[in-house]
N, C-alpha and C positions, 0 to 999 in steps of 0.2 A: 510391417513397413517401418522400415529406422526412422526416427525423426528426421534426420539428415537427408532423409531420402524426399521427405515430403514434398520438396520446392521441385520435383521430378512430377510430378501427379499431374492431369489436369483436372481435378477435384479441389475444388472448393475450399470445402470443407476442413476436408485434410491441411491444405493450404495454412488457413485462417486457425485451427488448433496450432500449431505448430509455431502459430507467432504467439498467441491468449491464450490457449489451454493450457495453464498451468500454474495453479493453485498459487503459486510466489507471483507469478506476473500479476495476476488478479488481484491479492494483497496488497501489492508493492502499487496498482491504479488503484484501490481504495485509500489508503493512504494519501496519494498524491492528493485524490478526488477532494480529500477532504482538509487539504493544506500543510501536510505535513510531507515538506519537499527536501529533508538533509536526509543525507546517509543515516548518521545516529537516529534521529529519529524515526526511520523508516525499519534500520534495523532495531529498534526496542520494541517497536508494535508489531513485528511480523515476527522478531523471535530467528532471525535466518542469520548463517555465520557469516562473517563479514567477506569470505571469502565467493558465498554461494550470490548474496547481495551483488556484491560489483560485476559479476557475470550474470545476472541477469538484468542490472541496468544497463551493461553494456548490450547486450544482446537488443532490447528496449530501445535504444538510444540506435543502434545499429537499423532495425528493422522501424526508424523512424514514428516509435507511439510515444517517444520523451525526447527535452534538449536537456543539456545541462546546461546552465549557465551560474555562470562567475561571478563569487560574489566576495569572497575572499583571497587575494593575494597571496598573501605568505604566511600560513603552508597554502597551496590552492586549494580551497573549497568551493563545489560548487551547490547549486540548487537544481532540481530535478523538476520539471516543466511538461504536462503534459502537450502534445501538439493535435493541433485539428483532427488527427487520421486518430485520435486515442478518442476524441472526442465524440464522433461516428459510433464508437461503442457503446454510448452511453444507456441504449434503449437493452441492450445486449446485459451491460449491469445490473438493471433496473429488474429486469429479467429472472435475473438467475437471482438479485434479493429477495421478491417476489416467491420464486421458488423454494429458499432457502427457510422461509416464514413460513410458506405452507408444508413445508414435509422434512424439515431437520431435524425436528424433536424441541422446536420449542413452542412454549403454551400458547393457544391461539389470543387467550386475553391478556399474556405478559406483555408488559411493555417494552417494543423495541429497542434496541442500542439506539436506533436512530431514528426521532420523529422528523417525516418530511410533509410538509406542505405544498399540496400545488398552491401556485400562486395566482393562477389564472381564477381555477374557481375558488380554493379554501379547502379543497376536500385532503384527509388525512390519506397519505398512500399506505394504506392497508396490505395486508396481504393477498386480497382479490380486489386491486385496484387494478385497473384499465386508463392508457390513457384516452382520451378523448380523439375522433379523427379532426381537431381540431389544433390537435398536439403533438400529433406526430410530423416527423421524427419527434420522439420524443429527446429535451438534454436536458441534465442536470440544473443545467440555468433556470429551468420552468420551475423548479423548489425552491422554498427555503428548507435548510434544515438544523437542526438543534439534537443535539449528544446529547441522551437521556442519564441523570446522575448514577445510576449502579454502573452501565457503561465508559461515563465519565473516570469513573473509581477505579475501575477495572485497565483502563489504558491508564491511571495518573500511576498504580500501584506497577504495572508494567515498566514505565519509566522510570521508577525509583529503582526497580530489582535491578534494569539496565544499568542504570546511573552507578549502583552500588559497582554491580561485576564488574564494570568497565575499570573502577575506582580500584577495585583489589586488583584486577589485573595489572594495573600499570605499576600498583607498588609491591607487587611478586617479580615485575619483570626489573624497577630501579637496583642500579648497582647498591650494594651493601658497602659500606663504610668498613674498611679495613684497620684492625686494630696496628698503630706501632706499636713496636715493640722498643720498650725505651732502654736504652742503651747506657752504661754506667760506666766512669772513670776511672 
C-alpha cells in the first residue's frame, strides 16, 4: 500500500503510521519535546537537508501535530510548537524510548542520554519502568528531565559541525571580489 493511499484504509493503524511512522517525524517531536523549536536547530540535531526538514514540518504542521508561530519579522522566522493532538502521543514516545533501552544495543548499566524523573513518586524511568494506573495517560509533564553530559557533548559538538557547514557554506556561495584591471594613460 502507497503511503498516499493510506487515508483510503479503514485501519487504524495504517492511518496513524502514515502521519508518525517515520523516523524524521519522530526526531523532529524529540526535539521539539525537548525545546529545541527553530529550524537550524532542529535541522543540526537530526542531521536532515534543509530541504527534507521544511516538508516534513509542513506535512506536521498540515496534519495538525505542530503551529509555527512568528517570532521574527524580517526575514520571517518562525518557531515550531508542538499542539495537544502531538501531545496524545506522548505515552506512545515513552514507549518506544523504553523499547529503544531495552533492545538497541545499548548497555543496560550505561547512563542514558536522558535522566527522567517522575515527579509524582521520584522513581528514575528506567528501561522497565511502568507507569503507575495512577498516571495514566501518561505526559511528559509527569517528568522532570535532565541531558546527561556525554549526551550533552554529543548534541553541543553536533551544533558546532552544524554551525561550521552552515559558515562554509555561505562563504562558498558569497560573490568573490572581482579584480580591476587597472587601466594606464
Amino acid at each position: 500500500m502507497k503511503q498516499q493511499d493510506t487515508g483510503e484504509t479503514l485501519c487504524p493503524l495504517a492511518r496513524a503510521a502514515a502521519v508518525i511512522a517515520d523516523r524524521w517525524t519522530i526526531l523532529i517531536l524529540r526535539e521539539l519535546r525537548m525545546g529545541n523549536d527553530r529550524f537550524d536547530g532542529i535541522q543540526a540535531q537530526t542531521g536532515m537537508s534543509p530541504n527534507l526538514l521544511a516538508q516534513r514540518l509542513k506535512t506536521m504542521e498540515d496534519n495538525e501535530l505542530i503551529e509555527r508561530r512568528l517570532y521574527q519579522d524580517r526575514p520571517k522566522r518562525y518557531a515550531y510548537c508542538i499542539t495537544d493532538k502531538t501531545r496524545e502521543l506522548d505515552g506512545v514516545m515513552l514507549t518506544l524510548r523504553l523499547w529503544g533501552m531495552r533492545h538497541c544495543g545499548l548497555e543496560p548499566e550505561a547512563e542514558s542520554a536522558l535522566t527522567m524523573t517522575h515527579r509524582r513518586t521520584g522513581a528514575i524511568i528506567d528501561a522497565d519502568w511502568q507507569p503507575e494506573q495512577a498516571d495514566l495517560p501518561f505526559t511528559f509533564s509527569q517528568v522532570e528531565s535532565r541531558i546527561n553530559p556525554s549526551w550533552a557533548a554529543e548534541r553541543a559538538a553536533r551544533a558546532e559541525a552544524f554551525a561550521v557547514e552552515r559558515k562554509n557554506q555561505v562563504s562558498r556561495r558569497a560573490p568573490r571580489k572581482r579584480k580591476t584591471a587597472s587601466v594606464e594613460n
